[in-house]
C-alpha positions in Angstrom: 29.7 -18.9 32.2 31.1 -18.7 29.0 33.9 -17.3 30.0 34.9 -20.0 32.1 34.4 -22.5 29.1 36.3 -20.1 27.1 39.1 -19.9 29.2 39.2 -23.9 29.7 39.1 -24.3 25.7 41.7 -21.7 25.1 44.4 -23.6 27.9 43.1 -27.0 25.9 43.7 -25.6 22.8 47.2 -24.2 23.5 48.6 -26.2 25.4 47.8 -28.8 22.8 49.3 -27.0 19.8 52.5 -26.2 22.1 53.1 -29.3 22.7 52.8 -30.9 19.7 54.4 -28.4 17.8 57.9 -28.4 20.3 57.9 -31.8 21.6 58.0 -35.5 20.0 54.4 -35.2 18.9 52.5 -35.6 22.0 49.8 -32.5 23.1 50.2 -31.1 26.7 47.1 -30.7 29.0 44.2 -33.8 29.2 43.1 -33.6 25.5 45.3 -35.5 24.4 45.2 -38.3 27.0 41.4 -39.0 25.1 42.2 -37.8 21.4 44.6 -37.8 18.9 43.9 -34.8 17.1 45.9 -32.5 14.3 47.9 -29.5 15.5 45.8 -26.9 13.7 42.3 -28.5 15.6 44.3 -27.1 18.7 44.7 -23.7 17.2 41.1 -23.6 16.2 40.2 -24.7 19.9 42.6 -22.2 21.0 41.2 -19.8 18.9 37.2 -20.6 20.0 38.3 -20.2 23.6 38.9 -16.9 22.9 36.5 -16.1 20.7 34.3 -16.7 24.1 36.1 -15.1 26.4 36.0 -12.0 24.5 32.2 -12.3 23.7 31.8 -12.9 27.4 33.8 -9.3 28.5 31.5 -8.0 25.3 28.7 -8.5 26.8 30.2 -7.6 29.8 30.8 -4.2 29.1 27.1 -4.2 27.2 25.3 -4.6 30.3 27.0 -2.0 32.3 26.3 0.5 29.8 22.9 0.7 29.8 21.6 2.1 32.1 18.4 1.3 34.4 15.0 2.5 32.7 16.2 3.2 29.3 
């Protein structure tokens, strides 16, 4: 599951910071239809979303290596 939040936050988060960063101002995605945030909150959003997606794979991995009955 957090992988699925992860990859939701990270799309949020860049897409905001893209389009604020090469457009007139305005963030792509649904974010900013509700906020008005800074440029760098995107990046950190951006940056949390991955932050779970790679915890998620993590654990992932974690789980497959142990094995049964150790």
């Amino acid at each position: 599951m957090r992988g699925i939040i992860g990859i939701i936050v990270l799309i949020q988060g860049a897409l905001g910071a893209l389009g604020r960063t090469f457009t007139e101002g305005t963030g792509w995605g649904i974010l900013p239809h509700w906020y008005d945030l800074p440029t760098l909150a995107y990046v950190g959003m951006a940056a949390a979303g991955l932050l779970l997606v790679v915890w998620e794979e993590a654990d992932k991995k974690r789980k497959k290596r142990v094995t049964p009955g150790a």
